[in-house]
PALOZA-395321 format. One record per residue: x, y, z of N, C-alpha, C, O in turn; residue number from 1. Coordinates in pm, whole numbers, padded with zeros to 5 digits. Layout:
<atoms>
> X|Y|Z|X|Y|Z|X|Y|Z|X|Y|Z|NUM;
...
</atoms>
This chain:
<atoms>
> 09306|-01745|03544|09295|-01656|03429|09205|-01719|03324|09206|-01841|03304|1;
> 09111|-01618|03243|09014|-01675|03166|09074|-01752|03050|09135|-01671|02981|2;
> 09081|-01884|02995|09146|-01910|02846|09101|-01792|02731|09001|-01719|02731|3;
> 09213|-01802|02635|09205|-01732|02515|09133|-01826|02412|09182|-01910|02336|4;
> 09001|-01789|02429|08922|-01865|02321|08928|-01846|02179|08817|-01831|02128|5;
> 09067|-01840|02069|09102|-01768|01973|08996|-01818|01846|08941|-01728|01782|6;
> 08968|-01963|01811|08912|-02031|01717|08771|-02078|01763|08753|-02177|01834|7;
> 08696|-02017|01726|08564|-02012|01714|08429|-02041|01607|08412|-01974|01505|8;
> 08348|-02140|01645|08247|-02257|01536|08108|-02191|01578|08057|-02213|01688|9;
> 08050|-02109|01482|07943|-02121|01526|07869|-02161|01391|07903|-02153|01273|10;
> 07724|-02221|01468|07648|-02277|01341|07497|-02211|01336|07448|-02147|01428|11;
> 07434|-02239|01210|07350|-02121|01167|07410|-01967|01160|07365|-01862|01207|12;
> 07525|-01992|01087|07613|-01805|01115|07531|-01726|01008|07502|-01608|01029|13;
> 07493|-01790|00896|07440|-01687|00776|07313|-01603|00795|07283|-01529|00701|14;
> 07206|-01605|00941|07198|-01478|00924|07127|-01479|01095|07119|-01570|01177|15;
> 07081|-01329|01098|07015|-01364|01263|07144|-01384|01372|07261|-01366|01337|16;
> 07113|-01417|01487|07225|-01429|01637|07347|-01463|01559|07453|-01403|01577|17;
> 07332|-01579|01452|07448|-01634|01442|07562|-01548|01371|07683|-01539|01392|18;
> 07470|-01484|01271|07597|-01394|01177|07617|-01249|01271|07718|-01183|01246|19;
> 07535|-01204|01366|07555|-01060|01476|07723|-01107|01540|07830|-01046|01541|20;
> 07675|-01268|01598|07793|-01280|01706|07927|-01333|01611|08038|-01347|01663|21;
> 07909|-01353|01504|08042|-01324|01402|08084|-01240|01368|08199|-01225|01328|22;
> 07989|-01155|01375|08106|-01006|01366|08149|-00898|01469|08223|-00801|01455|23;
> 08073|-00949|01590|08139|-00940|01737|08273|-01000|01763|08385|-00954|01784|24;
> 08231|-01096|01755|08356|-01217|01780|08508|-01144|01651|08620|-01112|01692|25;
> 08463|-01135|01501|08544|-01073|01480|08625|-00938|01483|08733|-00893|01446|26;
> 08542|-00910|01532|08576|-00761|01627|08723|-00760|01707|08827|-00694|01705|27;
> 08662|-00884|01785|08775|-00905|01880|08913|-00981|01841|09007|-01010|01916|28;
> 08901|-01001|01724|09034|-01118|01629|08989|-01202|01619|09055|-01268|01538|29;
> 08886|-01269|01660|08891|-01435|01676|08913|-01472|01552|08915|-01382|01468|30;
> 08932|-01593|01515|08928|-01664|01398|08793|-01768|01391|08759|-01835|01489|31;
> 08744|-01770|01301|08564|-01816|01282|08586|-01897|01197|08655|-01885|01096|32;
> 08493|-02035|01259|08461|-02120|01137|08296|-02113|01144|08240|-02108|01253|33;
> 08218|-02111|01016|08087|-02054|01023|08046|-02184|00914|08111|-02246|00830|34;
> 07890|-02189|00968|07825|-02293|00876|07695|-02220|00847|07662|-02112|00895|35;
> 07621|-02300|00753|07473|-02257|00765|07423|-02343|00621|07496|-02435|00584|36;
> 07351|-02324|00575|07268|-02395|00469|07274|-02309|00374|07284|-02356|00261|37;
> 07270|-02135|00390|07271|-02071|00295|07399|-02055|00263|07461|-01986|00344|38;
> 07492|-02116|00126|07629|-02089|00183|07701|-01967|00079|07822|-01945|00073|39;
> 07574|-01880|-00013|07575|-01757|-00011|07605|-01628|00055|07679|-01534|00024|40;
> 07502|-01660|00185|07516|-01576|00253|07637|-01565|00322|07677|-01454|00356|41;
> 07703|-01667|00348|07809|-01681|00425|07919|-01617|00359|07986|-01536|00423|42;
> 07958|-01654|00183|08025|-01605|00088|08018|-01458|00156|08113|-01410|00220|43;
> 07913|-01402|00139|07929|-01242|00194|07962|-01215|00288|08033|-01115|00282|44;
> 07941|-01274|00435|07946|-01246|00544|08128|-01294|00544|08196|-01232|00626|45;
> 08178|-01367|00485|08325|-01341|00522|08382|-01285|00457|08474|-01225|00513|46;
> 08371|-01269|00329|08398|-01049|00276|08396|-00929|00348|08472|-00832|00349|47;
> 08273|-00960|00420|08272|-00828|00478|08362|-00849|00618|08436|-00759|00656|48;
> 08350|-00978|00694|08432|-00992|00783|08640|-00966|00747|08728|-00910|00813|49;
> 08640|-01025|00642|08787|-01018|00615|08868|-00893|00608|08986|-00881|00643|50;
> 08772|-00781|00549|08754|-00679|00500|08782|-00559|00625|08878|-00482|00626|51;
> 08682|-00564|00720|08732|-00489|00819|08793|-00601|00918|08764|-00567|01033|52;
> 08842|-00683|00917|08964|-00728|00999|09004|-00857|00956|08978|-00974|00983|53;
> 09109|-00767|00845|09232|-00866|00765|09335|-00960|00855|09405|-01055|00823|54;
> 09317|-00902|00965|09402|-01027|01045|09361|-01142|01130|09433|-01190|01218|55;
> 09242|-01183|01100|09217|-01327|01119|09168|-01425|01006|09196|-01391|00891|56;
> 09100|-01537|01023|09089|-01638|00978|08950|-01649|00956|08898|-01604|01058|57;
> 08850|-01690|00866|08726|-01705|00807|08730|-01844|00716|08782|-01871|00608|58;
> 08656|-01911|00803|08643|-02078|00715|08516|-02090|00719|08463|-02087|00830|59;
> 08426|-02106|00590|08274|-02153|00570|08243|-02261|00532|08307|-02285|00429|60;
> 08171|-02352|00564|08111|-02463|00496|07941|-02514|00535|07880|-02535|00641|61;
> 07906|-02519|00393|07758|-02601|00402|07766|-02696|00506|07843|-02788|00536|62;
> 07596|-02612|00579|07571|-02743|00695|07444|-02753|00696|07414|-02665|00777|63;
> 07347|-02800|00661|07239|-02808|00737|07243|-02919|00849|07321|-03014|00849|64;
> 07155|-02893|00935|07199|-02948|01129|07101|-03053|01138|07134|-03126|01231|65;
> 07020|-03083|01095|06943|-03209|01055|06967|-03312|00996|06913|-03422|01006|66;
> 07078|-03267|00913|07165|-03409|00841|07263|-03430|00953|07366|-03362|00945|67;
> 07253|-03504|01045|07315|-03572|01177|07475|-03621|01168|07562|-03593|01251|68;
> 07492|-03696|01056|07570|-03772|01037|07711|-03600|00953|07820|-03561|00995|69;
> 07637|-03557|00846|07713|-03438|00830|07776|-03331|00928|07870|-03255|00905|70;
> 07674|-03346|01079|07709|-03229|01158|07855|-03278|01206|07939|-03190|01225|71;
> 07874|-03352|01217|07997|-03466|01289|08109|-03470|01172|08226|-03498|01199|72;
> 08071|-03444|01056|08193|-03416|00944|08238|-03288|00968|08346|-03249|01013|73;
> 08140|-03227|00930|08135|-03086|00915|08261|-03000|01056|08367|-02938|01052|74;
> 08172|-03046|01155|08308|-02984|01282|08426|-03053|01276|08517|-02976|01304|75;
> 08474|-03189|01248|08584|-03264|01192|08694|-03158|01138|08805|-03123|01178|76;
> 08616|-03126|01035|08675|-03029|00898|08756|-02939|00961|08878|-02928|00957|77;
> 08635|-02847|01049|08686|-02727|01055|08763|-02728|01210|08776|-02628|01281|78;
> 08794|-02816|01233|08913|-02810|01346|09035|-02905|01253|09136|-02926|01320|79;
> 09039|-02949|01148|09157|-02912|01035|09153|-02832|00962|09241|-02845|00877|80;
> 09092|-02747|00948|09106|-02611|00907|09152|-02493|00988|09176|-02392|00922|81;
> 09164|-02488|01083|09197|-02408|01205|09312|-02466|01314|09366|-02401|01403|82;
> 09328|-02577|01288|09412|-02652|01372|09342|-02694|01505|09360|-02814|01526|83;
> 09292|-02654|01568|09202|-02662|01672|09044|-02572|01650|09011|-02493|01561|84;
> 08968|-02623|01768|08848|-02590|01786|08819|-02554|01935|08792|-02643|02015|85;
> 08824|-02390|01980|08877|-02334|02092|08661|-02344|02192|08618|-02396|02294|86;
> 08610|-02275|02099|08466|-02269|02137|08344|-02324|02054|08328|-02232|01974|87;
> 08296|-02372|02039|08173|-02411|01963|08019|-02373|02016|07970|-02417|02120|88;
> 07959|-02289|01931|07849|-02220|01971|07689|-02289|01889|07660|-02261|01773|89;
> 07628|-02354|01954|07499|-02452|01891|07404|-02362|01893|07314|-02357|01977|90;
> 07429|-02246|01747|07312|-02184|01770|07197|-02170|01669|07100|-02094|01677|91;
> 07227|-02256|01572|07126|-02289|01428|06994|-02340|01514|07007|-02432|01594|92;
> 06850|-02266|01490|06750|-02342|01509|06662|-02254|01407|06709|-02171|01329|93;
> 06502|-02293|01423|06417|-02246|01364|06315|-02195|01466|06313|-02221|01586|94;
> 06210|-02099|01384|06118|-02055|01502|05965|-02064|01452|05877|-01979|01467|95;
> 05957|-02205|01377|05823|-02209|01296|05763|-02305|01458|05822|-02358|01551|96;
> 05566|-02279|01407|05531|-02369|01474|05364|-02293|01517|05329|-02175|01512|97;
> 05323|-02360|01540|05192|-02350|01522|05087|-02408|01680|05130|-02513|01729|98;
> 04978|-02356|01741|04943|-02430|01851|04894|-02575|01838|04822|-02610|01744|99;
> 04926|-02640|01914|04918|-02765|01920|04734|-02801|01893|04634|-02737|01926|100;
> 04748|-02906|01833|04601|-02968|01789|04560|-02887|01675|04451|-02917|01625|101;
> 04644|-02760|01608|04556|-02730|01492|04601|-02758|01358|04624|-02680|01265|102;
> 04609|-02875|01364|04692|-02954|01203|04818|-02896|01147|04859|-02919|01033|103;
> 04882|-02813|01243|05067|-02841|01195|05144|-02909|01285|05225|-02844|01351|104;
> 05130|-03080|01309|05213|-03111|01351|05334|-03118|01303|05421|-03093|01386|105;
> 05377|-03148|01175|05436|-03091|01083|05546|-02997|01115|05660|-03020|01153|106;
> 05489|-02895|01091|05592|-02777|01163|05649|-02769|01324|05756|-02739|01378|107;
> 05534|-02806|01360|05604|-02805|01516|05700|-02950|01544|05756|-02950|01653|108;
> 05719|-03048|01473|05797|-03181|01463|05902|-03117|01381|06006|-03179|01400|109;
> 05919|-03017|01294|06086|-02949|01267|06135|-02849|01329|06245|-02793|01327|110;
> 06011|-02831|01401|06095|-02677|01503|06170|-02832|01619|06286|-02867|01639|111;
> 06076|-02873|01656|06153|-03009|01782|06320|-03058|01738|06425|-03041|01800|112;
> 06296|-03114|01626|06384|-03196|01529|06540|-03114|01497|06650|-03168|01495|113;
> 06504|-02951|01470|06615|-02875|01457|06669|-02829|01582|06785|-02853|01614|114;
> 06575|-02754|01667|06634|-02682|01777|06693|-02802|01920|06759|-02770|02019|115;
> 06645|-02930|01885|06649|-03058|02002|06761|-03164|01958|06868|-03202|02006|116;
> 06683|-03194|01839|06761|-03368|01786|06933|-03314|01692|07045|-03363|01675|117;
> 06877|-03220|01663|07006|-03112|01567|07121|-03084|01658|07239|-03107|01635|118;
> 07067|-03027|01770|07122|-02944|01830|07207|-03044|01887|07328|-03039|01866|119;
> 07127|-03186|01996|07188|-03247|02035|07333|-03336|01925|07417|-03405|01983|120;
> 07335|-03326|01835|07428|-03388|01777|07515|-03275|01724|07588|-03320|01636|121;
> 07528|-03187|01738|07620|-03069|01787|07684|-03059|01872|07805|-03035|01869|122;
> 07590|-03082|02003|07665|-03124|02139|07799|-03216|02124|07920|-03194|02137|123;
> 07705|-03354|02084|07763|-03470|02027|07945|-03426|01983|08059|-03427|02028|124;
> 07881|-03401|01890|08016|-03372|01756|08147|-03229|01851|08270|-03230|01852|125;
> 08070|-03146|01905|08129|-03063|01943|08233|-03115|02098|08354|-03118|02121|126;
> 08158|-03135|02146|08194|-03222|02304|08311|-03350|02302|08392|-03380|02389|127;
> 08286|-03408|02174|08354|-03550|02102|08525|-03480|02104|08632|-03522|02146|128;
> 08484|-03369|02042|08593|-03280|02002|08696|-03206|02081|08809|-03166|02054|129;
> 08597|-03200|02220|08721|-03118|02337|08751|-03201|02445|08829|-03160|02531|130;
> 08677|-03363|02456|08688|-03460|02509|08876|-03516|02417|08971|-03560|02482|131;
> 08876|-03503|02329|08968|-03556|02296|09128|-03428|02324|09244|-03467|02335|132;
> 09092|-03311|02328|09198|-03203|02359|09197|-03191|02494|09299|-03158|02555|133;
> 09080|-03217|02554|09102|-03180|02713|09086|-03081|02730|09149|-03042|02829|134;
> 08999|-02966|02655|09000|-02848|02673|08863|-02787|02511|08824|-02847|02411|135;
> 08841|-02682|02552|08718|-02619|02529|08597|-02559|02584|08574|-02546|02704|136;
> 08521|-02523|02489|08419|-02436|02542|08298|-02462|02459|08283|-02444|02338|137;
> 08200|-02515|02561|08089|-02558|02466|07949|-02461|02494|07896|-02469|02606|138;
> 07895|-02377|02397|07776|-02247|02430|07683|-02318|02342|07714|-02371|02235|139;
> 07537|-02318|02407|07450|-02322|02340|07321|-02212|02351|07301|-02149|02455|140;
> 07264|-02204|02268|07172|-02106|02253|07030|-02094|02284|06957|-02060|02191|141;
> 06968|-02119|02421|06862|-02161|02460|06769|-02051|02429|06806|-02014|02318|142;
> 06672|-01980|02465|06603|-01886|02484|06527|-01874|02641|06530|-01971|02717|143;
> 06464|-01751|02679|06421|-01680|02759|06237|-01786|02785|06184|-01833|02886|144;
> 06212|-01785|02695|06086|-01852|02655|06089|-02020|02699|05991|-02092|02718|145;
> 06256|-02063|02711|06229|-02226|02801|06275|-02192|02972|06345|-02267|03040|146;
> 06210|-02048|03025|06152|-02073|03138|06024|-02119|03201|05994|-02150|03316|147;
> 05950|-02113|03077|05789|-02163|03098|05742|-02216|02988|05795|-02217|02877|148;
> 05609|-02275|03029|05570|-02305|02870|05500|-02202|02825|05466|-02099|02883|149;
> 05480|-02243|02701|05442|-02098|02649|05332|-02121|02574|05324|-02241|02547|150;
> 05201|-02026|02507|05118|-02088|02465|05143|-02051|02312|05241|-01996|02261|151;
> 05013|-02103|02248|05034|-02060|02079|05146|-02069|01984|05214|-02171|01984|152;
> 05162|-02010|01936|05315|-02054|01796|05369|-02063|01878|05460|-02132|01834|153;
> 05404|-02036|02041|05554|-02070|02036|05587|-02153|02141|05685|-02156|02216|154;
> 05454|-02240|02129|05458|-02442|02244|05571|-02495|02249|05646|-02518|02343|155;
> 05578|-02514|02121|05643|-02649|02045|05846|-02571|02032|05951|-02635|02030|156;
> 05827|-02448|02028|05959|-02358|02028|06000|-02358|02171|06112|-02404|02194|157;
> 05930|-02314|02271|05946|-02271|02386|06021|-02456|02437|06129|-02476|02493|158;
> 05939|-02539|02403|05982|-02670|02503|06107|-02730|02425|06181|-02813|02478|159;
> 06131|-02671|02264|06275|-02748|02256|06359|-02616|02293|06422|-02589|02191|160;
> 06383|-02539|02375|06452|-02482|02382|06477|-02523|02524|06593|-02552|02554|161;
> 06368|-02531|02630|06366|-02559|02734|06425|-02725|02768|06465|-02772|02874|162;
> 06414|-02781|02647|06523|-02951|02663|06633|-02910|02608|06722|-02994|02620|163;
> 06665|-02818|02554|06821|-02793|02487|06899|-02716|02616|07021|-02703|02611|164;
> 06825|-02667|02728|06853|-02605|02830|06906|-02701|02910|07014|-02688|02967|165;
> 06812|-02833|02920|06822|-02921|03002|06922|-03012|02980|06978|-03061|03078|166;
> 06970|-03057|02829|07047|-03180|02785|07223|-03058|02823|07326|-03113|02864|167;
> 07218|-02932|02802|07363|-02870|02865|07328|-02860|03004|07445|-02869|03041|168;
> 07286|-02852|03075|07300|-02853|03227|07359|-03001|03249|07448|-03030|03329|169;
> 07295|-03083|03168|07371|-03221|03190|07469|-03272|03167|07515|-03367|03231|170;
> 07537|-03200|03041|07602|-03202|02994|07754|-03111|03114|07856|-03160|03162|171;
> 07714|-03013|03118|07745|-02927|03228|07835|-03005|03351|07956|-03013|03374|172;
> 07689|-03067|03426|07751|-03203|03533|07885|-03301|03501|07978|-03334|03573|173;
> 07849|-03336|03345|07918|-03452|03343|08082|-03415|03295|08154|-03497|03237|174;
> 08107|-03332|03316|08264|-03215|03237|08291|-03104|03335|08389|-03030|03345|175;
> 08161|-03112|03419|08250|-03045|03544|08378|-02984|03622|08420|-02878|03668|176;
> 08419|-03153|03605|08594|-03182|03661|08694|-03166|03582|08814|-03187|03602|177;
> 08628|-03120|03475|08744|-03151|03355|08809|-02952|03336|08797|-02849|03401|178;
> 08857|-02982|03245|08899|-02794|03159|08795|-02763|03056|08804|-02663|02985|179;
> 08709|-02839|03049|08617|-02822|02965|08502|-02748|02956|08398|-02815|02954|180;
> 08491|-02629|02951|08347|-02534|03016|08251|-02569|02929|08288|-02613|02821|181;
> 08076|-02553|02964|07947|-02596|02903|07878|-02434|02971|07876|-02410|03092|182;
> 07829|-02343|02868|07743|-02254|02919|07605|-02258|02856|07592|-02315|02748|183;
> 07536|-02220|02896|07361|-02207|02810|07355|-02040|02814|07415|-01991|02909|184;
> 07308|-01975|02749|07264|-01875|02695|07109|-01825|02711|07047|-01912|02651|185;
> 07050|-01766|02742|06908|-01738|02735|06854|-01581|02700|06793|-01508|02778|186;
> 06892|-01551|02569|06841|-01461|02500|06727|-01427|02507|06641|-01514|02493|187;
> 06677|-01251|02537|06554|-01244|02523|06504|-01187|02427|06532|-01254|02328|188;
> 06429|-01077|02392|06369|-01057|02267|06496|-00987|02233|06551|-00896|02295|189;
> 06551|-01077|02064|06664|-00939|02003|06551|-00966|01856|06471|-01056|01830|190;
> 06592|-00837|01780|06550|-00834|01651|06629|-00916|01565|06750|-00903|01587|191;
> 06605|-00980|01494|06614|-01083|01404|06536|-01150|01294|06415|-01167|01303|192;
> 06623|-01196|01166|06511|-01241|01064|06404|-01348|01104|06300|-01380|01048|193;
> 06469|-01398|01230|06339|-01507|01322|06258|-01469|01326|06168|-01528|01267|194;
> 06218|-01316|01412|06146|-01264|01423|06108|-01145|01384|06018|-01094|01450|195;
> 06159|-01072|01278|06071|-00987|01212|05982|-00935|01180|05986|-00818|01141|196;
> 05879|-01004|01186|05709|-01003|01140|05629|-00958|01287|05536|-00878|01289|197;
> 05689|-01032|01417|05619|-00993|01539|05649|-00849|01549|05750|-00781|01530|198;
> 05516|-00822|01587|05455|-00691|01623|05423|-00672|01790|05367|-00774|01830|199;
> 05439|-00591|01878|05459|-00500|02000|05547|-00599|02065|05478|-00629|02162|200;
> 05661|-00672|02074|05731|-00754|02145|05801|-00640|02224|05854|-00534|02192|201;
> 05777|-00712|02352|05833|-00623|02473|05965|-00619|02507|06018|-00721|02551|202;
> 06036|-00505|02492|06220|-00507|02569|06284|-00529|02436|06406|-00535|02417|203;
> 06243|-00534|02396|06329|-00570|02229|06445|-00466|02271|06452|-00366|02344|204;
> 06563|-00565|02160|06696|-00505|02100|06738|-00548|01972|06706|-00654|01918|205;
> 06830|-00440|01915|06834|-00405|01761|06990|-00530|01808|07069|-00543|01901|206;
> 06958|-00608|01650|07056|-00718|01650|07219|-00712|01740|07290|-00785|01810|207;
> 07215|-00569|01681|07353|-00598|01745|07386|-00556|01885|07467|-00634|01937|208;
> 07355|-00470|01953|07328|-00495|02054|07317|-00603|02140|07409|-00626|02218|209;
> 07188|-00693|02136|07205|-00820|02157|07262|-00882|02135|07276|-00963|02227|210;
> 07365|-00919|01983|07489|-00976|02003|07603|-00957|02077|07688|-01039|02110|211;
> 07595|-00848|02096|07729|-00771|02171|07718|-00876|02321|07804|-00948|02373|212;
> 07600|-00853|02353|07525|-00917|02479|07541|-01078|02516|07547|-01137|02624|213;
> 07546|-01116|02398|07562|-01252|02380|07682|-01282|02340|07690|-01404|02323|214;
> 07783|-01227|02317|07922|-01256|02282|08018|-01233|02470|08084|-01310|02540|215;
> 07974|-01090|02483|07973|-01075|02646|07967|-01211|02733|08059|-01258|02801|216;
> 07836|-01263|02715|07769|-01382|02806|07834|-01500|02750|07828|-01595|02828|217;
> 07880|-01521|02666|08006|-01651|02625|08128|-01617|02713|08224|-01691|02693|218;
> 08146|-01510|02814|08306|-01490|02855|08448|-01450|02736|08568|-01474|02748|219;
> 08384|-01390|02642|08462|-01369|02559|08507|-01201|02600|08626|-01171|02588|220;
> 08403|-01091|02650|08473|-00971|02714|08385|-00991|02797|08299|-01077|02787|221;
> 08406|-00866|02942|08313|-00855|03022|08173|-00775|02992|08163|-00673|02924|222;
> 08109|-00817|03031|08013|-00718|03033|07978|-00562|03039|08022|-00520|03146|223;
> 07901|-00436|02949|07947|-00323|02904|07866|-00286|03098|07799|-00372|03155|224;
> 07893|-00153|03161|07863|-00109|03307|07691|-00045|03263|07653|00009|03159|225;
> 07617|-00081|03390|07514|-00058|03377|07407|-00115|03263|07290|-00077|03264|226;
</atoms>
């Protein structure tokens, strides 16, 4: 029988995949602990969450995922805030970046840095966390785009997504044997403040939708027919 994944971490929730699959997830009862940098947005986003469903739990706290040493407080917290930490979802990244050799290394060294070195200490902090319960669920948020490389703005995006693919497959191996599940995710075009500005993107879906899709693909319900 599938576990009841009741307490649920996702990071980057304040806006984009992360705040869609929070209000999926609260759809279904879960209880959410949400981070992000904007911790405005979040203020709102658990108003409106509490609001249409008064019977769970909404815990926010400032995170930015680059401060390494904070990401490892930060999930601490909120599995004493919740009592436990049932799923943890690594889905804060960025989607800046520029083709290689034309003077933004810059940008393409924080798209690496957030969606790779960030992410991995999420893993870290998150994994630390169900290593010690013997139990959990660890999702991360790869994209469609680390099946290949990709050219132009989205080099330097496409290949940390495609090592964030690679460090949970490994991750995957090594928790195998355990109660501990590791899934990767590979989203394809959804609408989002990521991507907003792109123009004729093919197959697109309206946010929520794709969250629905992506809350689905965590094993949280089955999948909708057809």
């Amino acid at each position: 029988m599938r576990a009841m994944r009741k307490n649920i971490l996702i990071t980057g929730a304040s806006s984009g995949l992360g705040e869609g699959m929070a209000r999926e997830f609260a759809k279904l009862g879960r209880n959410l602990a949400l981070c992000a940098r904007r911790v405005d947005r979040l203020e709102e986003l658990k108003r409106e969450l509490l609001a249409a469903s008064p019977g769970i739990q909404v815990v926010i706290r400032s995170l930015d995922v680059t401060h390494y040493d904070q990401v490892f407080e930060v999930f601490r917290a909120f599995k004493l805030d919740l009592g436990s930490l049932d799923r943890i979802i690594v889905n804060a990244g960025i989607g800046k970046g520029q083709p290689v050799g034309t003077g933004y290394f810059r940008a393409n060294k924080q798209t690496a840095e957030t969606n790779f070195v960030a992410a991995l200490a999420q893993c870290e902090a998150a994994v630390e966390i169900f290593r010690q319960a013997n139990a959990g669920h660890l999702v991360t948020i790869s994209s469609m785009s680390a099946l290949r490389g990709m050219r132009g703005n989205v080099t330097a995006y496409a290949a940390s997504k495609a090592a964030l693919a690679t460090l949970t497959e490994g991750i995957r191996a090594d928790l195998m044997r355990t109660p501990i599940r590791v899934t990767t995710i590979y989203p394809g075009y959804i609408r989002s403040e990521i991507n907003e500005k792109v123009k004729n993107t093919p197959f697109i879906v309206d946010t929520e939708t794709g969250c629905r899709a992506m809350v689905a693909a965590s094993g949280s319900v089955p999948p909708s027919p057809g």
